[in-house]
Chimera marker file (.cmm) of the C-alpha trace (Angstrom):
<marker_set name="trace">
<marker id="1" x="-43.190" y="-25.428" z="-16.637" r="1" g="1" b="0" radius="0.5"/>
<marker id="2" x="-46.236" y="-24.167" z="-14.971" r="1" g="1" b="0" radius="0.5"/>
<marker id="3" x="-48.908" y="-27.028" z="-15.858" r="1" g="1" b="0" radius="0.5"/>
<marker id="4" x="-48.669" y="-26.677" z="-19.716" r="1" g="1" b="0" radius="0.5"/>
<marker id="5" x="-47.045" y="-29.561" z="-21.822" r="1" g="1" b="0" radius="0.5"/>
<marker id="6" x="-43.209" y="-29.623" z="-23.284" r="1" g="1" b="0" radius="0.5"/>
<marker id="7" x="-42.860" y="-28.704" z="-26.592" r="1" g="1" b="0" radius="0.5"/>
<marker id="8" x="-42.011" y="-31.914" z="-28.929" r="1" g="1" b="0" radius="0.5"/>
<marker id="9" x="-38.041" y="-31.380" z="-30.160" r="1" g="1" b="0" radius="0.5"/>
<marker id="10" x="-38.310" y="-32.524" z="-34.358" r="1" g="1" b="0" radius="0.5"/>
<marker id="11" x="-34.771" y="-31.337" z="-35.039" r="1" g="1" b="0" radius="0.5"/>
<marker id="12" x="-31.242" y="-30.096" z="-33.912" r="1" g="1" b="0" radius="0.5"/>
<marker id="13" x="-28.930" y="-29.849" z="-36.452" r="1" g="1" b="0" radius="0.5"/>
<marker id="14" x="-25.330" y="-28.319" z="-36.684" r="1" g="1" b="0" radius="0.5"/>
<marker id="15" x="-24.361" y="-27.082" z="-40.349" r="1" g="1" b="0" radius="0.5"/>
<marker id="16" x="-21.575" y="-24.806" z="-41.474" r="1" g="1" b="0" radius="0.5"/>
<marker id="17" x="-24.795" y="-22.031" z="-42.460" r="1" g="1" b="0" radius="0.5"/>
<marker id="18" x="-28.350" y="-21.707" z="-43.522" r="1" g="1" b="0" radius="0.5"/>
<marker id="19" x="-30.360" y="-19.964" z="-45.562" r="1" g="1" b="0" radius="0.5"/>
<marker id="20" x="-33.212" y="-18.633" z="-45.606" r="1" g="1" b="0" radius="0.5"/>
<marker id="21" x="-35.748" y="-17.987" z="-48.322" r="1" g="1" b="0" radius="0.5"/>
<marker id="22" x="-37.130" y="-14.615" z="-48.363" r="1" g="1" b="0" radius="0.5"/>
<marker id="23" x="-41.069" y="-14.763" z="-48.747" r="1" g="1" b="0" radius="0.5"/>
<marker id="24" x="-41.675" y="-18.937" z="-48.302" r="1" g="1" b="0" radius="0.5"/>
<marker id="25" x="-39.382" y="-18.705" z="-45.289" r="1" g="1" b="0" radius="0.5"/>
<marker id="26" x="-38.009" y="-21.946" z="-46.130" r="1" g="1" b="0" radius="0.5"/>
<marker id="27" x="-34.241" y="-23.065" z="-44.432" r="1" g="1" b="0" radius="0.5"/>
<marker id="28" x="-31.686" y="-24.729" z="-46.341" r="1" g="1" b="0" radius="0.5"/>
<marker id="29" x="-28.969" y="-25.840" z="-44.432" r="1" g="1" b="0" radius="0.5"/>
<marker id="30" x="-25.440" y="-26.461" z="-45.594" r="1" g="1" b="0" radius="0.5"/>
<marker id="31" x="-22.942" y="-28.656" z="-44.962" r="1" g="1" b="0" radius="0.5"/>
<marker id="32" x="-24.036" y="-30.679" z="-41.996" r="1" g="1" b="0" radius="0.5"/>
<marker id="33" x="-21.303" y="-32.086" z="-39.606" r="1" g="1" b="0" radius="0.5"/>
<marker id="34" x="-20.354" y="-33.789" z="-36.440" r="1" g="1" b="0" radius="0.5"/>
<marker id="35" x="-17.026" y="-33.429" z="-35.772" r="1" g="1" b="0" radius="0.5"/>
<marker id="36" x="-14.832" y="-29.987" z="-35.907" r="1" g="1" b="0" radius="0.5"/>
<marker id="37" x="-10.796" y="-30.524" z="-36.576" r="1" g="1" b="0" radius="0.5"/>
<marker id="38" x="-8.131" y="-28.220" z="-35.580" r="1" g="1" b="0" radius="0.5"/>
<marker id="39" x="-4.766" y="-28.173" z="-36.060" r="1" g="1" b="0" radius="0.5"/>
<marker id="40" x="-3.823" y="-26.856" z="-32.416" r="1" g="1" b="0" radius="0.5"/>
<marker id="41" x="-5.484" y="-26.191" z="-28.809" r="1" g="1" b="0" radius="0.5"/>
<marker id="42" x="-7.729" y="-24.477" z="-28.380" r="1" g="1" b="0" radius="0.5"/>
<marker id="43" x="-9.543" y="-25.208" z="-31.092" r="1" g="1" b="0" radius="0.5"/>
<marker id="44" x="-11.381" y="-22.196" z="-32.687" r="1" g="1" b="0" radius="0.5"/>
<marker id="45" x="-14.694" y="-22.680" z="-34.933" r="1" g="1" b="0" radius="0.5"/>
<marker id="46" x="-14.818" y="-19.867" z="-37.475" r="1" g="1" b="0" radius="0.5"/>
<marker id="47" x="-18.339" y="-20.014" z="-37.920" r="1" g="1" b="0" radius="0.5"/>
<marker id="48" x="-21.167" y="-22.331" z="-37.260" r="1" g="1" b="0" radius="0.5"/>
<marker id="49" x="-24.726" y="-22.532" z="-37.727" r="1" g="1" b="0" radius="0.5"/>
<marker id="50" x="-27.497" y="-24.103" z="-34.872" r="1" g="1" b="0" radius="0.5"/>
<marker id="51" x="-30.927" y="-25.103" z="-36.715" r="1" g="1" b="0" radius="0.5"/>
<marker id="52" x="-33.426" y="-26.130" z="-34.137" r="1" g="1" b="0" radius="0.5"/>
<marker id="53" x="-36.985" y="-27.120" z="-35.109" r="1" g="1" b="0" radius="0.5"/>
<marker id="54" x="-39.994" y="-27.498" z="-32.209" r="1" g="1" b="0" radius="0.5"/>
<marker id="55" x="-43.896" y="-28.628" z="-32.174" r="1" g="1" b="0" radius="0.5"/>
<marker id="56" x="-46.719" y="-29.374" z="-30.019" r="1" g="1" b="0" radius="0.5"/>
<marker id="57" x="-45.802" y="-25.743" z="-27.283" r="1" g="1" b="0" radius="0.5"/>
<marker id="58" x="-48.366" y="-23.515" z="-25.907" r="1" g="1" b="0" radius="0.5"/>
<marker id="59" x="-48.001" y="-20.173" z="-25.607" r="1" g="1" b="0" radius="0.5"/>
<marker id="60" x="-44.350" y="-17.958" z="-24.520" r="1" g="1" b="0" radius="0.5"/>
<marker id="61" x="-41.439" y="-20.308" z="-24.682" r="1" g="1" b="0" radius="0.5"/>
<marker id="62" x="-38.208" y="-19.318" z="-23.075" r="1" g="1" b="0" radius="0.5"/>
<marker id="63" x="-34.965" y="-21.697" z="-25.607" r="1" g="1" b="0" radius="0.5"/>
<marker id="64" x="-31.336" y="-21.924" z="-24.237" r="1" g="1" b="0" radius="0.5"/>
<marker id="65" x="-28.781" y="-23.603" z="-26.291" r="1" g="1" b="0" radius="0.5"/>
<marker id="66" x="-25.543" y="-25.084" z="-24.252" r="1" g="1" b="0" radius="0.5"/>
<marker id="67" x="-22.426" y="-26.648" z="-25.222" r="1" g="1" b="0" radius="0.5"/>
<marker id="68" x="-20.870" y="-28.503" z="-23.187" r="1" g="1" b="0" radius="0.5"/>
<marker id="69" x="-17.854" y="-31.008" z="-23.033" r="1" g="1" b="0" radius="0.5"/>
<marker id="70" x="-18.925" y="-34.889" z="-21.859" r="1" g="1" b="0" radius="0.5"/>
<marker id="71" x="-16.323" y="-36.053" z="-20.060" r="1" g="1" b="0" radius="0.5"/>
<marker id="72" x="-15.544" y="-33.062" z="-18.291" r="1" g="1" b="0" radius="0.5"/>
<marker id="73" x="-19.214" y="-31.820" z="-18.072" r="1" g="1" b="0" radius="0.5"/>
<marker id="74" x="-18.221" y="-28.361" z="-17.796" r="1" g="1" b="0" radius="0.5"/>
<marker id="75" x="-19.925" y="-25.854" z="-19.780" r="1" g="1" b="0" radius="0.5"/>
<marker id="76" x="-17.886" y="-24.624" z="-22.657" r="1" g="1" b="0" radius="0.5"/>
<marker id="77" x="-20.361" y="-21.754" z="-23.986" r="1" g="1" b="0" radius="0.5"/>
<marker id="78" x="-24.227" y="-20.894" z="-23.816" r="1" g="1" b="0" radius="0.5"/>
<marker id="79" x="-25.982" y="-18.862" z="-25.970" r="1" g="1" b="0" radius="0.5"/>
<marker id="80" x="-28.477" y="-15.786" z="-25.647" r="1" g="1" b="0" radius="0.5"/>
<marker id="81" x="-32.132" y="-16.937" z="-24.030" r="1" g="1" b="0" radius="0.5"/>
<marker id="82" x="-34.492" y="-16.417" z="-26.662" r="1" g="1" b="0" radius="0.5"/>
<marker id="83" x="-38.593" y="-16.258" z="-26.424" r="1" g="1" b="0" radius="0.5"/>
<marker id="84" x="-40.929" y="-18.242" z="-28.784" r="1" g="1" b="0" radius="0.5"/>
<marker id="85" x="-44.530" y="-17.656" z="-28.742" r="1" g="1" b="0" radius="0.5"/>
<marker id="86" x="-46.465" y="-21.252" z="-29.903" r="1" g="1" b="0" radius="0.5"/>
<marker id="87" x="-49.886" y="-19.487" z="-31.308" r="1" g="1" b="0" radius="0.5"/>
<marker id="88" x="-51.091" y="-22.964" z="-30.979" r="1" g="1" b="0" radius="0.5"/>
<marker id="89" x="-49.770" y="-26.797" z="-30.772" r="1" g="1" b="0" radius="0.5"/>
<marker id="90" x="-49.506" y="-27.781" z="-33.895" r="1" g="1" b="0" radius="0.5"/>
<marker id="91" x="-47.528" y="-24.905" z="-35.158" r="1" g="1" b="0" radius="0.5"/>
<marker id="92" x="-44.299" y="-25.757" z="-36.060" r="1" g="1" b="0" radius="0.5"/>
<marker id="93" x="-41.423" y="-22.870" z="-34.660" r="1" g="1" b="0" radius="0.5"/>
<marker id="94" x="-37.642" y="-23.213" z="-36.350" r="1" g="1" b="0" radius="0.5"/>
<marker id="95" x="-35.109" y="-21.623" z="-34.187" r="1" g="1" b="0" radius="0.5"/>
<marker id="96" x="-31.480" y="-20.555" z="-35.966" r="1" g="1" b="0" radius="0.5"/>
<marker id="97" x="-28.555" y="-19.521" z="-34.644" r="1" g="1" b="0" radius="0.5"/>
<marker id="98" x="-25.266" y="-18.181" z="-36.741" r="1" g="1" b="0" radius="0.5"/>
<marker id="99" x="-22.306" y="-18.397" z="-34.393" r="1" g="1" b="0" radius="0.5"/>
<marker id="100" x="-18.929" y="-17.134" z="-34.768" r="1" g="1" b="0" radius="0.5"/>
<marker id="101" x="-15.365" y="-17.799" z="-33.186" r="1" g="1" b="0" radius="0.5"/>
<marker id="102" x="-16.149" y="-20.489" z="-30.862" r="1" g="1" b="0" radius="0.5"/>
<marker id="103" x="-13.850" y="-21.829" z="-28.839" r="1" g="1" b="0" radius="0.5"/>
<marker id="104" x="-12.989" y="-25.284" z="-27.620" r="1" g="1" b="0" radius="0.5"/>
<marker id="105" x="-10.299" y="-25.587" z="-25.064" r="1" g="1" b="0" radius="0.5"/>
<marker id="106" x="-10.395" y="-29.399" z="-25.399" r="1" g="1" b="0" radius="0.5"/>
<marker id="107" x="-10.416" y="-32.360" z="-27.746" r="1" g="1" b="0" radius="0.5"/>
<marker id="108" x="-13.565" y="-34.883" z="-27.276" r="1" g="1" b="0" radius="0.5"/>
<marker id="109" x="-17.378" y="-35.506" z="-27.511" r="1" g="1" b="0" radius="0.5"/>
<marker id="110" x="-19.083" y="-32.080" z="-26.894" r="1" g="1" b="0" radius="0.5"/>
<marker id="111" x="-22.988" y="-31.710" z="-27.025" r="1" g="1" b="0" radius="0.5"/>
<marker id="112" x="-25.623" y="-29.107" z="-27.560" r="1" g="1" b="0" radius="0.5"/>
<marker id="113" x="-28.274" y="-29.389" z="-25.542" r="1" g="1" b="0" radius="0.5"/>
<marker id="114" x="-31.597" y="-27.531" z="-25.636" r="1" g="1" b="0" radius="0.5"/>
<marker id="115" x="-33.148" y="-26.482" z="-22.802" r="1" g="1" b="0" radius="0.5"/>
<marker id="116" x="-36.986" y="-25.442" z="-23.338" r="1" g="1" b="0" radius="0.5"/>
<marker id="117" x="-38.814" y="-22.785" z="-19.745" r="1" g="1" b="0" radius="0.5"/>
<marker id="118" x="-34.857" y="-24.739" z="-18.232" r="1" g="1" b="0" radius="0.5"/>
<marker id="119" x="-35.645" y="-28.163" z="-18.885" r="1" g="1" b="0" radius="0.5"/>
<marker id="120" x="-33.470" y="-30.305" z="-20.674" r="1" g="1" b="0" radius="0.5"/>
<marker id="121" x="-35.880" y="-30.944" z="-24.373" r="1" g="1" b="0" radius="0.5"/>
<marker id="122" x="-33.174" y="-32.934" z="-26.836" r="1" g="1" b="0" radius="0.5"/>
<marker id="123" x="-29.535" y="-32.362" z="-27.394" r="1" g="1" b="0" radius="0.5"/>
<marker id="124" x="-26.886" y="-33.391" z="-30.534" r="1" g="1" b="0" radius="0.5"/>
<marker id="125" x="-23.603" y="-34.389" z="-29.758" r="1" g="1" b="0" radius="0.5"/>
<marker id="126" x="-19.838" y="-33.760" z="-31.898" r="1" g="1" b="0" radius="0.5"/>
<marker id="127" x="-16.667" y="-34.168" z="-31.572" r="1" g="1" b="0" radius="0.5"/>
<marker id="128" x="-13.331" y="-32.269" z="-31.109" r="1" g="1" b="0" radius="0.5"/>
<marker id="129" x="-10.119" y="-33.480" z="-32.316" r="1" g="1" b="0" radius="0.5"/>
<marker id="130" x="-6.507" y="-32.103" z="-33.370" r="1" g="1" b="0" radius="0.5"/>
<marker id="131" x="-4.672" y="-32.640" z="-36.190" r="1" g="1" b="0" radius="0.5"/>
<marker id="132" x="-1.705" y="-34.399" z="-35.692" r="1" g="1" b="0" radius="0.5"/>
<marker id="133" x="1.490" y="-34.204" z="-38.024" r="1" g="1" b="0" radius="0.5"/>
<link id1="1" id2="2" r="1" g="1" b="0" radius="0.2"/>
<link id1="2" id2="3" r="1" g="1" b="0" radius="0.2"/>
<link id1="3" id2="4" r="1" g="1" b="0" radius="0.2"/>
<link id1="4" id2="5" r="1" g="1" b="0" radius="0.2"/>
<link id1="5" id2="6" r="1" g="1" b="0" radius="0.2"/>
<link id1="6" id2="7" r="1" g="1" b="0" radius="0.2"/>
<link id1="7" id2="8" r="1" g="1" b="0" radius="0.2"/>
<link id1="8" id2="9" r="1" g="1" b="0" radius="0.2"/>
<link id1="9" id2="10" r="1" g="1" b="0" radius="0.2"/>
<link id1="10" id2="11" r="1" g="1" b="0" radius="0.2"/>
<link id1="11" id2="12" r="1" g="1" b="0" radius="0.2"/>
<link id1="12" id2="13" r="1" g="1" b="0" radius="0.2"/>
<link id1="13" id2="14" r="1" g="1" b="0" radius="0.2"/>
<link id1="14" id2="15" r="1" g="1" b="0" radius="0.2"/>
<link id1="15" id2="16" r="1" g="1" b="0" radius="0.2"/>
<link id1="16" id2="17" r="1" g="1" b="0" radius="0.2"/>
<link id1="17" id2="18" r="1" g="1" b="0" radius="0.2"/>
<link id1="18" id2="19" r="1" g="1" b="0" radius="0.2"/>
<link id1="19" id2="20" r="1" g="1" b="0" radius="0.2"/>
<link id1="20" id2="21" r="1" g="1" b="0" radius="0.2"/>
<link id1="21" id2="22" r="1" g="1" b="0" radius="0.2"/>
<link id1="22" id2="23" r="1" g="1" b="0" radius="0.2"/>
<link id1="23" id2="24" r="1" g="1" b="0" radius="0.2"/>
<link id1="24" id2="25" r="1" g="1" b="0" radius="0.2"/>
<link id1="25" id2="26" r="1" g="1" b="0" radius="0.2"/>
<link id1="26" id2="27" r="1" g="1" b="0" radius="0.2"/>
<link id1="27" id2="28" r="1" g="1" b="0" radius="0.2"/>
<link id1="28" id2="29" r="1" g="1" b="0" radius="0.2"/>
<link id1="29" id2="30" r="1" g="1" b="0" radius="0.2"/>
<link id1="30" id2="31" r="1" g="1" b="0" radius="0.2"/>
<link id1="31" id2="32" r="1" g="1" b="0" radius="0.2"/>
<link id1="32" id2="33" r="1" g="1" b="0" radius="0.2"/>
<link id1="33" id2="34" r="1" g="1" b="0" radius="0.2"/>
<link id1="34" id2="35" r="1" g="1" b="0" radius="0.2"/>
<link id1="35" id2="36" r="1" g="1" b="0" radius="0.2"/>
<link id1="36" id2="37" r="1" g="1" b="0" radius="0.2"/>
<link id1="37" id2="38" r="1" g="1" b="0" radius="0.2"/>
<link id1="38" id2="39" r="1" g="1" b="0" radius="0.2"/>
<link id1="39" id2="40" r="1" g="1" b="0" radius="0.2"/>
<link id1="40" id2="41" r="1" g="1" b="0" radius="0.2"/>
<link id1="41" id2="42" r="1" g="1" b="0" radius="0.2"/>
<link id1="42" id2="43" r="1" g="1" b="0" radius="0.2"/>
<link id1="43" id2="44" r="1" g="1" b="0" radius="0.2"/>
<link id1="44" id2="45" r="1" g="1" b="0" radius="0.2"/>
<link id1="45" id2="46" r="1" g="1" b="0" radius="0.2"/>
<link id1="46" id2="47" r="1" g="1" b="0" radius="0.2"/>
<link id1="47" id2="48" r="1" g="1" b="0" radius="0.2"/>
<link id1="48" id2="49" r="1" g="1" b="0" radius="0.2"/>
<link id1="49" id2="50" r="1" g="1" b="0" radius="0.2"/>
<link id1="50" id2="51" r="1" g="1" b="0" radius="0.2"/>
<link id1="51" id2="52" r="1" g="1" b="0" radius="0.2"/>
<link id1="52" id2="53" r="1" g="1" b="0" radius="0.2"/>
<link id1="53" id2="54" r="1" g="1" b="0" radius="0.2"/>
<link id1="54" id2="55" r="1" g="1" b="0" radius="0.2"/>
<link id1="55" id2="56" r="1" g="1" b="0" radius="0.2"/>
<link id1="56" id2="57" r="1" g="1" b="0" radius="0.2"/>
<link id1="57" id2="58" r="1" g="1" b="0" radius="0.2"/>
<link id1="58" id2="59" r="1" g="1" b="0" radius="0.2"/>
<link id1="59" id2="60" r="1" g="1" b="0" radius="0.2"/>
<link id1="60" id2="61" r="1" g="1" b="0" radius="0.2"/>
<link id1="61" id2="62" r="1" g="1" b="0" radius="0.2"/>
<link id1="62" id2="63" r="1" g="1" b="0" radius="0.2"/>
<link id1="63" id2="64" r="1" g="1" b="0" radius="0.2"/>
<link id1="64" id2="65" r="1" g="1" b="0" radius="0.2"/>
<link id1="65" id2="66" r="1" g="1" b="0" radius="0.2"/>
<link id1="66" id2="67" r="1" g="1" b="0" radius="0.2"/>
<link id1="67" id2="68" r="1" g="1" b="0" radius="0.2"/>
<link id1="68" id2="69" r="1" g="1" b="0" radius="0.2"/>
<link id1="69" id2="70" r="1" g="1" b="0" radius="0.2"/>
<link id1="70" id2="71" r="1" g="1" b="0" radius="0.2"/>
<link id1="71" id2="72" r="1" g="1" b="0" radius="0.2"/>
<link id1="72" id2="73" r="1" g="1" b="0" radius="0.2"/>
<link id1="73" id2="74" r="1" g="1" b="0" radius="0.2"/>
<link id1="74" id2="75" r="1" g="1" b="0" radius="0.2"/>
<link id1="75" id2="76" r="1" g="1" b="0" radius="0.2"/>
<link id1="76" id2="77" r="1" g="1" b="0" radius="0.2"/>
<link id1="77" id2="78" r="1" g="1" b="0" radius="0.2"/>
<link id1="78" id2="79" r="1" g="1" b="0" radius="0.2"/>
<link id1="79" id2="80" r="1" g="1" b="0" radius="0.2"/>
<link id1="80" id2="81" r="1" g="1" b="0" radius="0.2"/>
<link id1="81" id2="82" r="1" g="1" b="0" radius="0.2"/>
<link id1="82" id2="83" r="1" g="1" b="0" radius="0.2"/>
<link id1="83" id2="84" r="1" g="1" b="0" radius="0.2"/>
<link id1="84" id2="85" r="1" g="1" b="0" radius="0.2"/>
<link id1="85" id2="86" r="1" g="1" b="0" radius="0.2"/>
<link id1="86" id2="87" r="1" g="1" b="0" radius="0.2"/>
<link id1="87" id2="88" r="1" g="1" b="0" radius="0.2"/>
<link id1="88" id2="89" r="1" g="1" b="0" radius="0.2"/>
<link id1="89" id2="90" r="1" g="1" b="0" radius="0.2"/>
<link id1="90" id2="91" r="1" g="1" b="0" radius="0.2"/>
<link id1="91" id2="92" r="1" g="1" b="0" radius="0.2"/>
<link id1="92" id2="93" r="1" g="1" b="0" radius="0.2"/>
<link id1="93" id2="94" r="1" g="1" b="0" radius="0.2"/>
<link id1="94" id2="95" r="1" g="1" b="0" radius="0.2"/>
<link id1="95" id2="96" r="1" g="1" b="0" radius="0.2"/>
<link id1="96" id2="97" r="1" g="1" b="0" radius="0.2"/>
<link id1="97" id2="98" r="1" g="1" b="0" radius="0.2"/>
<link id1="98" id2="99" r="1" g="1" b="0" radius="0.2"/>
<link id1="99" id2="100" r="1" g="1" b="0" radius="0.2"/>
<link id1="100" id2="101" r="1" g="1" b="0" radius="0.2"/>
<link id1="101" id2="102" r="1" g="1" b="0" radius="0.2"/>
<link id1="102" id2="103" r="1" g="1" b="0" radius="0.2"/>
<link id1="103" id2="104" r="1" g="1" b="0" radius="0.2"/>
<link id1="104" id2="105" r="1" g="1" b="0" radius="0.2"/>
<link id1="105" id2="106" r="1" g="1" b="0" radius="0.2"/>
<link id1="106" id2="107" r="1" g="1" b="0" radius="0.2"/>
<link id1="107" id2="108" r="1" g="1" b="0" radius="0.2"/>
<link id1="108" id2="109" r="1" g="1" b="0" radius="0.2"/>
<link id1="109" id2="110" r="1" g="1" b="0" radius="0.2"/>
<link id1="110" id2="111" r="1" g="1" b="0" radius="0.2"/>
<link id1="111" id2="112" r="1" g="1" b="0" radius="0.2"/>
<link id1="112" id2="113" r="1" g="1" b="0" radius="0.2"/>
<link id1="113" id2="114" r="1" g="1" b="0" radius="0.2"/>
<link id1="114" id2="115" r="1" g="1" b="0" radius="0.2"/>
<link id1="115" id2="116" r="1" g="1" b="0" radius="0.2"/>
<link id1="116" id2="117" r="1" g="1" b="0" radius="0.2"/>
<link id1="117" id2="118" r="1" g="1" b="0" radius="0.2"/>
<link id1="118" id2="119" r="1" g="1" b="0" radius="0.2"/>
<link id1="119" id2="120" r="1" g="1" b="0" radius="0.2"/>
<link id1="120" id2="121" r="1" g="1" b="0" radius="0.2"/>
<link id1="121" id2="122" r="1" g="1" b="0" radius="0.2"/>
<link id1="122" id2="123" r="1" g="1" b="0" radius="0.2"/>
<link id1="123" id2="124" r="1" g="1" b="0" radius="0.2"/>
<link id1="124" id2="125" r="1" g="1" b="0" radius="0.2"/>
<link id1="125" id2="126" r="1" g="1" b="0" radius="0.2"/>
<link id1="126" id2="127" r="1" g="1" b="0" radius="0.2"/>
<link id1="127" id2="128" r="1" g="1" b="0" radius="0.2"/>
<link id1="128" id2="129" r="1" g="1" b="0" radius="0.2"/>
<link id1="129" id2="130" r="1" g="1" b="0" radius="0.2"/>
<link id1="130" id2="131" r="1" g="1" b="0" radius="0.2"/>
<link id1="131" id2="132" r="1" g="1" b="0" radius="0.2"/>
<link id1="132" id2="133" r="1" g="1" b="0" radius="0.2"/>
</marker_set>
Protein backbone atom coordinates (compact mmCIF):
# COMPACT_ATOMS: atom_id res chain seq x y z
CA UNK A 1 0.00 0.00 0.00
CA UNK A 2 2.79 2.29 -0.78
CA UNK A 3 3.74 3.70 2.86
CA UNK A 4 0.28 5.26 3.65
CA UNK A 5 -1.97 3.66 6.44
CA UNK A 6 -5.14 1.13 5.84
CA UNK A 7 -8.26 2.59 5.92
CA UNK A 8 -10.27 1.60 9.30
CA UNK A 9 -13.39 -0.91 8.05
CA UNK A 10 -16.70 0.61 10.44
CA UNK A 11 -19.21 -1.51 8.55
CA UNK A 12 -20.18 -4.37 6.07
CA UNK A 13 -23.54 -5.09 5.95
CA UNK A 14 -25.75 -7.31 3.60
CA UNK A 15 -29.52 -6.07 3.31
CA UNK A 16 -32.18 -6.96 0.79
CA UNK A 17 -31.76 -2.82 -0.50
CA UNK A 18 -30.92 0.66 0.55
CA UNK A 19 -31.88 3.85 0.17
CA UNK A 20 -30.66 6.72 -0.20
CA UNK A 21 -31.79 10.19 0.77
CA UNK A 22 -31.56 12.68 -1.88
CA UNK A 23 -29.89 15.99 -0.50
CA UNK A 24 -28.67 14.63 3.33
CA UNK A 25 -27.28 11.59 1.54
CA UNK A 26 -28.27 9.53 4.35
CA UNK A 27 -28.57 5.30 3.76
CA UNK A 28 -31.27 3.35 5.12
CA UNK A 29 -30.86 -0.11 4.76
CA UNK A 30 -33.55 -2.75 4.66
CA UNK A 31 -33.98 -5.93 5.74
CA UNK A 32 -30.64 -7.08 6.99
CA UNK A 33 -29.78 -10.88 6.75
CA UNK A 34 -27.34 -13.66 7.06
CA UNK A 35 -28.48 -16.51 5.57
CA UNK A 36 -30.14 -16.86 1.85
CA UNK A 37 -32.67 -20.09 1.38
CA UNK A 38 -33.45 -21.76 -1.78
CA UNK A 39 -35.56 -24.28 -2.65
CA UNK A 40 -33.09 -26.05 -5.23
CA UNK A 41 -29.25 -25.94 -6.45
CA UNK A 42 -27.98 -23.61 -7.49
CA UNK A 43 -29.29 -21.29 -5.48
CA UNK A 44 -30.12 -17.92 -7.20
CA UNK A 45 -30.31 -14.47 -5.12
CA UNK A 46 -32.78 -12.18 -6.86
CA UNK A 47 -31.38 -9.18 -5.58
CA UNK A 48 -29.10 -8.07 -2.86
CA UNK A 49 -27.68 -5.06 -1.51
CA UNK A 50 -23.65 -4.62 -0.16
CA UNK A 51 -23.37 -1.45 2.30
CA UNK A 52 -19.78 -0.91 3.16
CA UNK A 53 -18.70 2.01 5.39
CA UNK A 54 -14.66 3.09 5.71
CA UNK A 55 -12.52 5.81 7.85
CA UNK A 56 -9.17 6.91 8.68
CA UNK A 57 -7.75 6.47 4.29
CA UNK A 58 -5.57 8.87 2.58
CA UNK A 59 -5.93 9.78 -0.65
CA UNK A 60 -7.12 7.23 -4.04
CA UNK A 61 -8.42 3.99 -2.70
CA UNK A 62 -8.79 1.08 -5.02
CA UNK A 63 -12.28 -1.46 -3.02
CA UNK A 64 -12.90 -5.08 -4.28
CA UNK A 65 -15.73 -6.97 -2.86
CA UNK A 66 -15.42 -11.06 -3.07
CA UNK A 67 -17.62 -13.82 -2.25
CA UNK A 68 -16.42 -16.68 -1.64
CA UNK A 69 -17.48 -20.20 -0.28
CA UNK A 70 -15.44 -21.37 3.19
CA UNK A 71 -15.06 -24.71 2.95
CA UNK A 72 -14.33 -24.90 -0.53
CA UNK A 73 -12.45 -21.50 -0.66
CA UNK A 74 -13.16 -21.04 -4.17
CA UNK A 75 -14.32 -17.82 -5.35
CA UNK A 76 -17.96 -17.79 -6.18
CA UNK A 77 -18.22 -14.06 -7.67
CA UNK A 78 -16.25 -10.64 -7.39
CA UNK A 79 -17.47 -7.49 -8.07
CA UNK A 80 -16.33 -4.37 -10.24
CA UNK A 81 -12.96 -2.52 -8.64
CA UNK A 82 -14.10 0.71 -7.63
CA UNK A 83 -11.85 4.02 -6.66
CA UNK A 84 -12.44 6.12 -3.47
CA UNK A 85 -10.67 9.27 -2.98
CA UNK A 86 -10.23 9.90 1.20
CA UNK A 87 -9.94 13.98 1.01
CA UNK A 88 -8.61 13.44 4.41
CA UNK A 89 -8.61 10.74 7.45
CA UNK A 90 -11.28 11.44 9.22
CA UNK A 91 -13.73 11.51 6.42
CA UNK A 92 -16.01 8.91 6.54
CA UNK A 93 -16.63 7.14 2.67
CA UNK A 94 -19.93 4.62 2.41
CA UNK A 95 -19.55 2.29 -0.43
CA UNK A 96 -23.04 0.50 -1.90
CA UNK A 97 -23.51 -2.02 -4.08
CA UNK A 98 -27.12 -3.29 -5.61
CA UNK A 99 -26.58 -6.78 -6.98
CA UNK A 100 -28.75 -8.87 -8.98
CA UNK A 101 -29.11 -12.70 -9.89
CA UNK A 102 -26.38 -14.11 -7.93
CA UNK A 103 -25.63 -17.37 -7.99
CA UNK A 104 -24.58 -19.96 -5.48
CA UNK A 105 -23.71 -23.35 -6.76
CA UNK A 106 -23.46 -24.65 -3.17
CA UNK A 107 -25.08 -24.83 0.24
CA UNK A 108 -22.77 -23.47 3.30
CA UNK A 109 -20.98 -20.51 5.03
CA UNK A 110 -20.03 -18.01 2.23
CA UNK A 111 -18.23 -14.63 3.05
CA UNK A 112 -17.70 -11.21 1.61
CA UNK A 113 -14.60 -10.01 2.02
CA UNK A 114 -13.25 -6.52 1.32
CA UNK A 115 -10.18 -6.02 -0.05
CA UNK A 116 -8.85 -2.25 0.27
CA UNK A 117 -5.20 -1.21 -2.71
CA UNK A 118 -5.64 -5.85 -2.54
CA UNK A 119 -5.36 -6.30 1.00
CA UNK A 120 -7.71 -8.18 2.86
CA UNK A 121 -9.58 -4.92 5.26
CA UNK A 122 -12.79 -6.89 7.04
CA UNK A 123 -15.17 -9.39 5.64
CA UNK A 124 -19.06 -10.65 6.77
CA UNK A 125 -19.91 -14.05 6.50
CA UNK A 126 -23.72 -15.97 5.49
CA UNK A 127 -24.98 -18.86 4.85
CA UNK A 128 -26.50 -21.01 2.03
CA UNK A 129 -28.99 -23.61 2.57
CA UNK A 130 -31.88 -25.56 0.60
CA UNK A 131 -35.15 -26.09 1.42
CA UNK A 132 -35.99 -29.42 2.01
CA UNK A 133 -39.61 -30.97 1.63
Amino acid sequence: MSGKEQPIGTALIICDHIITELGTNKKTLVGTFNNINGGALPVIQGMMSLFASLTNGQGRTKLLFRCTSVASGRTCFEFEERDVEFLHPNQVVEVVYNLKNLVFENPGVHCIELLVDGSHLMETRFNVTVQTQ
